[in-house]
C-alpha positions as a printed Julia matrix, in Angstrom:
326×3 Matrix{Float64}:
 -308.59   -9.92  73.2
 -304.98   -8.37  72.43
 -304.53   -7.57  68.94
 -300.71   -6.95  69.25
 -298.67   -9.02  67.06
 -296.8   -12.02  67.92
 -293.54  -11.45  69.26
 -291.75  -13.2   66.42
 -293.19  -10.92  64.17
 -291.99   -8.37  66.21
 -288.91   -8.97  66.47
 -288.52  -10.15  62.74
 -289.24   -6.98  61.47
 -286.93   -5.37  64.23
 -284.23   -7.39  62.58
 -284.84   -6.7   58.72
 -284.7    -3.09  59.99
 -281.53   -3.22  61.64
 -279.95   -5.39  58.4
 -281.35   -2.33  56.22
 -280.25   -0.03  58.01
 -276.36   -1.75  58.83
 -276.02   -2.44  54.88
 -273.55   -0.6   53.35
 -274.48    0.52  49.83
 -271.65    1.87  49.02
 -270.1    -1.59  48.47
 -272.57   -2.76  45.92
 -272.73    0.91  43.56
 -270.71   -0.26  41.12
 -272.99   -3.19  40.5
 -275.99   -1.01  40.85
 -273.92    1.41  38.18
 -273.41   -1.4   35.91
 -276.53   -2.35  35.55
 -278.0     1.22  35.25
 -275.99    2.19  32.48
 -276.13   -1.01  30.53
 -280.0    -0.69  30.68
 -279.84    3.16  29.34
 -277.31    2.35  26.42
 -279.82   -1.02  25.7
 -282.71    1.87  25.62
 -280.95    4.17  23.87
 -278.48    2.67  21.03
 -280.44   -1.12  20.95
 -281.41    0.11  17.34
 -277.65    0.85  16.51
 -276.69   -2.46  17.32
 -275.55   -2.15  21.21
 -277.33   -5.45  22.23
 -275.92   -7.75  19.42
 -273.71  -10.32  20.94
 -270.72   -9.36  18.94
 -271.22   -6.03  20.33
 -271.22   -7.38  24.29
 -268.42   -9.71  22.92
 -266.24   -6.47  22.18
 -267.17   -4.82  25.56
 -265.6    -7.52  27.22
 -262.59   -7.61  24.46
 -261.92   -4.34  25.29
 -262.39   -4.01  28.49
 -259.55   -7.53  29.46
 -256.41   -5.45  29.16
 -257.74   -2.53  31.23
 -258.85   -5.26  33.73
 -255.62   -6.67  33.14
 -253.79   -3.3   34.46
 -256.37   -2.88  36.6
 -255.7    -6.12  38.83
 -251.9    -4.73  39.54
 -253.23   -1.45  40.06
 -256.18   -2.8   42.66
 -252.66   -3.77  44.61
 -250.84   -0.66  44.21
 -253.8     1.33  45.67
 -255.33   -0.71  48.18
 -251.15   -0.49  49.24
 -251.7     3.52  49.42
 -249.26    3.84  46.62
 -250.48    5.14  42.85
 -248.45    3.45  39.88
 -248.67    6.04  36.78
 -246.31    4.12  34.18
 -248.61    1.42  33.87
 -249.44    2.64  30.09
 -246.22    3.3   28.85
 -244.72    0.2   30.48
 -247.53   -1.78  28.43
 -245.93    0.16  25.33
 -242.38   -0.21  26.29
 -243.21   -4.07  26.55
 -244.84   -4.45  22.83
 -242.18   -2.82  21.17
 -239.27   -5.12  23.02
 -241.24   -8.09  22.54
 -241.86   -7.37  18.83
 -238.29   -6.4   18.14
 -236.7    -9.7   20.54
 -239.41  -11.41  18.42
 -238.07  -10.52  14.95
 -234.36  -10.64  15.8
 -234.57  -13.6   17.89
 -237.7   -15.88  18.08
 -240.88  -16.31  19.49
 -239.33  -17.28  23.84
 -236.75  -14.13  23.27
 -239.73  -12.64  22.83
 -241.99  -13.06  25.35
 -238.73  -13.25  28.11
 -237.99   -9.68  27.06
 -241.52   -8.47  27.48
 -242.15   -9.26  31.17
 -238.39   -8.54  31.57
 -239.64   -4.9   30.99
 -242.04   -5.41  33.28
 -239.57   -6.86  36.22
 -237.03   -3.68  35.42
 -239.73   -0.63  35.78
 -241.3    -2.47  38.55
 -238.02   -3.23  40.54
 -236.6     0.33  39.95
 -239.74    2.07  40.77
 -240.36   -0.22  44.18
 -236.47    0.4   44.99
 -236.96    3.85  44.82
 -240.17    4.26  46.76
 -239.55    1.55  49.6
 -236.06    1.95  49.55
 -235.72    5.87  49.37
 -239.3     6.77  50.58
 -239.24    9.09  47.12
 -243.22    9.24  46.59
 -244.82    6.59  44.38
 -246.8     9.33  42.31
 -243.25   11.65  41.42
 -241.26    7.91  40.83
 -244.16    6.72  38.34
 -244.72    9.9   37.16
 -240.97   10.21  35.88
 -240.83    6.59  34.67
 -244.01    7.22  32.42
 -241.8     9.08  30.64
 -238.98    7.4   30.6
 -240.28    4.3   29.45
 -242.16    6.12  26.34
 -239.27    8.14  25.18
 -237.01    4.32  25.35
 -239.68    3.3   23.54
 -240.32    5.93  21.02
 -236.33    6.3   20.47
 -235.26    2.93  19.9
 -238.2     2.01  17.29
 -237.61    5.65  15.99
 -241.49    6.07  16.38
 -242.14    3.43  13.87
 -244.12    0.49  14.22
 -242.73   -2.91  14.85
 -244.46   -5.81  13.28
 -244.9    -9.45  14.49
 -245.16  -12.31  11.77
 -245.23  -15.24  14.48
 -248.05  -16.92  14.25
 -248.08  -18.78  17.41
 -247.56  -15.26  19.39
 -250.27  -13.57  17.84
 -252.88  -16.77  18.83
 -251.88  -16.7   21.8
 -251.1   -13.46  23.11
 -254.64  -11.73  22.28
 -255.43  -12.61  18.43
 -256.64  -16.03  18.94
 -259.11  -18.34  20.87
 -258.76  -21.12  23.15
 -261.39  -23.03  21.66
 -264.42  -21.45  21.25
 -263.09  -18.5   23.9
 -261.61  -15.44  22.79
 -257.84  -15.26  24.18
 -258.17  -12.32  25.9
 -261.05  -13.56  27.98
 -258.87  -16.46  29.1
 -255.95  -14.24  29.8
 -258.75  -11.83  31.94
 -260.1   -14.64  33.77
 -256.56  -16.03  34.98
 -255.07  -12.5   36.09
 -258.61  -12.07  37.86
 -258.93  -14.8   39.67
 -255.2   -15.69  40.41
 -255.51  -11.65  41.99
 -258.73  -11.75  43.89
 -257.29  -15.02  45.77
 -253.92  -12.98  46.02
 -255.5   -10.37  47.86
 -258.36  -11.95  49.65
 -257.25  -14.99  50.79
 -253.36  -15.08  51.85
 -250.87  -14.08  53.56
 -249.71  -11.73  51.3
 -252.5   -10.33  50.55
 -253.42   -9.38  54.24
 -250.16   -7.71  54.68
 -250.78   -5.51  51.29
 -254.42   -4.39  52.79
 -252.28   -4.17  56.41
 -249.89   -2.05  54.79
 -251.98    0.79  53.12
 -254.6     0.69  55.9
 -251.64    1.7   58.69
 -248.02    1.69  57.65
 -247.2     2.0   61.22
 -249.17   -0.46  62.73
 -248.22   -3.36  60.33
 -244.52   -2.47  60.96
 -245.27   -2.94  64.83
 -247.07   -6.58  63.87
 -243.91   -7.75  61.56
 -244.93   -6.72  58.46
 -241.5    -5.81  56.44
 -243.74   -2.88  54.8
 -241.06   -1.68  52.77
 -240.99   -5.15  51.12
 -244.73   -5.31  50.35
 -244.37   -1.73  48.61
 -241.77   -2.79  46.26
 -243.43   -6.14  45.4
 -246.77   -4.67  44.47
 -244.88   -2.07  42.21
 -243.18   -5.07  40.71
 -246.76   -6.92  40.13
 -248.16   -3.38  39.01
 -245.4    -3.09  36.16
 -245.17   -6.97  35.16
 -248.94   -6.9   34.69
 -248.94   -4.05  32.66
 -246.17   -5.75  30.29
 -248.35   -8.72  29.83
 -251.09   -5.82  29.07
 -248.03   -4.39  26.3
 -247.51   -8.12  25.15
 -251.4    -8.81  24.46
 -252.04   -5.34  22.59
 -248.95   -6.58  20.32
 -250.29  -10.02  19.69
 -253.77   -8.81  19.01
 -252.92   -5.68  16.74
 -249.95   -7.85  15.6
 -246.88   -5.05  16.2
 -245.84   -3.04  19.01
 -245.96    0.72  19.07
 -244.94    2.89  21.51
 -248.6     4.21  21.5
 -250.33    0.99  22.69
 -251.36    1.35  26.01
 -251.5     5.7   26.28
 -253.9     6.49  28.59
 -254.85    3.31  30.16
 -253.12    4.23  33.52
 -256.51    7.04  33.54
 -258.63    3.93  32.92
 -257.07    1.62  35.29
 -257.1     4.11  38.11
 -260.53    4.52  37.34
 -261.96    0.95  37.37
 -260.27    0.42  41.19
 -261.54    3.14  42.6
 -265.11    2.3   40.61
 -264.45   -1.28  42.0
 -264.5    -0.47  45.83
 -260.89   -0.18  46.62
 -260.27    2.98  48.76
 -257.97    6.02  47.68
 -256.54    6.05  50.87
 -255.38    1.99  51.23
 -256.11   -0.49  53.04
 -259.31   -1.75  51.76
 -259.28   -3.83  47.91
 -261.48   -5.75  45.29
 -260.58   -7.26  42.74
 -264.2    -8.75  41.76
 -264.81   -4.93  42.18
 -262.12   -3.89  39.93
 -263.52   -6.12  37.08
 -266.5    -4.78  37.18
 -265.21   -0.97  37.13
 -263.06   -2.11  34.41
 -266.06   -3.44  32.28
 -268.1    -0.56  33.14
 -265.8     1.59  31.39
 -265.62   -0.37  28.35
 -269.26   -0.6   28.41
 -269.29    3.35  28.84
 -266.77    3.84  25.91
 -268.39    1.4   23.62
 -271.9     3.36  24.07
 -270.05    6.6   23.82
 -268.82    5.16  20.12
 -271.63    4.13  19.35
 -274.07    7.33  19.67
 -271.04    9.15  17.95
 -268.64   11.05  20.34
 -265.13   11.17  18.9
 -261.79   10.07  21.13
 -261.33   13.33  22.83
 -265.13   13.44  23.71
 -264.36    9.66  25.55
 -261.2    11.11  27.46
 -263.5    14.23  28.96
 -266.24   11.19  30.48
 -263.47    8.82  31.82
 -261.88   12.21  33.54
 -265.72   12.75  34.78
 -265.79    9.26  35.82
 -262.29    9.57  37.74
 -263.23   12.73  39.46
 -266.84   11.51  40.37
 -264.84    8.03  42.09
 -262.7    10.18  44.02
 -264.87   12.48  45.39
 -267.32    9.1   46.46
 -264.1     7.7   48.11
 -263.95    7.96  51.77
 -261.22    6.88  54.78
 -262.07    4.05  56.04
């Protein structure tokens, strides 16, 4: 009698084999990472209060406007460009809307924020798609730019808001029984992961970054692409400036210093590739929360602010030496 097993068998375990051995891990280590490092904080600082829900509540608080930045950043990258001014832009934007705000109401005010963001955008695309000037020197020089405007024109003071109605809804408030910042999170999220996954435009972004060239030969007006995702980049990051002011109620030229770092971090975290051509947005989320989840542990067991820079310049390094050409 032949005790070799069925054929089915056979070949079913041929096939779970070949599925093991064609997954791609790499796509899912930022989940895997999330879940890892939420477990060791829960082991580690669950005495100190790391598992209360108005502890997760804050992870998520803090982590929106990253995610926020992050989103226009997932475009920027997965376009092979880099957008630096992100931070400062967010800073520019709270002190103009604060100041439009006081001098001239609450739609002044939230016109001239995202008007900062439609300025640095549309001068830094012009001058990378239109003069081919790099996107890292361009964003580089506009970081500072767009701190010393702000710095000089509040004279380095901060700029209060008394509006009521900006402050609920630009970050202070909740929709109901859901903190504004979540809501503002979830739109920018999902409004960019069907941007980039599921049209037109977002092909041609992912076309773009993956082979300039190539996308040029297919009709793709590449130069175009590059200057809109700076724009989105920039006008993001205002909204970013606009929801730091309405939750800390003023706007300082500090708010958003270092959060280009964390942004950069949280797409390349999320999947998106250094080199272009391949973007998350789901992904970038995650990285983004992972940080916050990182930072808020980090507080927690003690380590000061510089001590958090060091780990998120780890964290950066660590993403782009795991990044990879596609």
């Amino acid at each position: 009698m032949s005790t070799s097993p069925p054929a089915d068998m056979g070949s079913g375990s041929a096939s779970r084999s070949s599925f093991l051995s064609g997954l791609d891990w790499r796509r899912y280590i930022i989940y895997i990472g999330f879940v890892l490092v939420f477990i060791a904080f829960a082991a580690a600082l669950g005495d100190n209060g790391f598992l209360t829900a108005n502890n997760l509540l804050n992870i998520v608080r803090q982590s929106a406007i990253i995610a926020i930045i992050a989103v226009g950043m997932t475009y920027v990258i997965a376009c092979a460009e880099i957008d630096l001014s992100v931070g400062s832009t967010a800073g520019l934007a709270s002190v103009i809307t604060a100041m439009a705000i006081s001098n001239y109401g609450l739609l002044a005010g939230i016109a001239g924020g995202l008007l900062v963001g439609i300025v640095v955008g549309s001068i830094n695309g012009a001058l990378v798609s239109m003069l081919n000037i790099p996107s890292f020197l361009v964003t580089l020089g506009m970081l500072g730019i767009a701190v010393g405007v702000a710095q000089w024109i509040t004279d380095s003071a901060p700029q209060p808001i008394l509006d009521p109605t900006y402050n609920l809804v630009f970050g202070g408030g909740n929709f109901g029984p859901i903190p504004g910042l979540l809501v503002w999170m979830a739109i920018v999220v999902v409004i960019g992961a069907v941007g980039l996954a599921k049209t037109r435009f977002g092909r041609q972004v992912l076309a773009t970054g993956g082979n300039r060239m190539a996308a040029d030969f297919t009709g793709v007006n590449t130069r175009r692409i590059k200057f809109q995702v700076l724009v989105i980049s920039s006008v993001l990051a205002a909204l970013a400036g606009m929801l730091y002011a309405g939750r800390l109620e003023s706007g300082r030229f500090q708010w958003g210093t270092g959060d280009e770092l964390s942004a950069i971090a949280a797409v390349i975290l999320g999947g998106t590739s250094l080199f272009g051509g391949a973007g998350s947005v789901v992904g970038t989320l995650v990285g983004a929360l992972l940080i916050g989840l990182i930072n808020n542990g980090l507080v927690l067991a003690g380590l000061d602010t510089s001590q958090q820079q060091v780990v998120r310049g780890v964290i950066i390094i660590l993403a782009v030496a795991l990044a990879r050409r596609k």
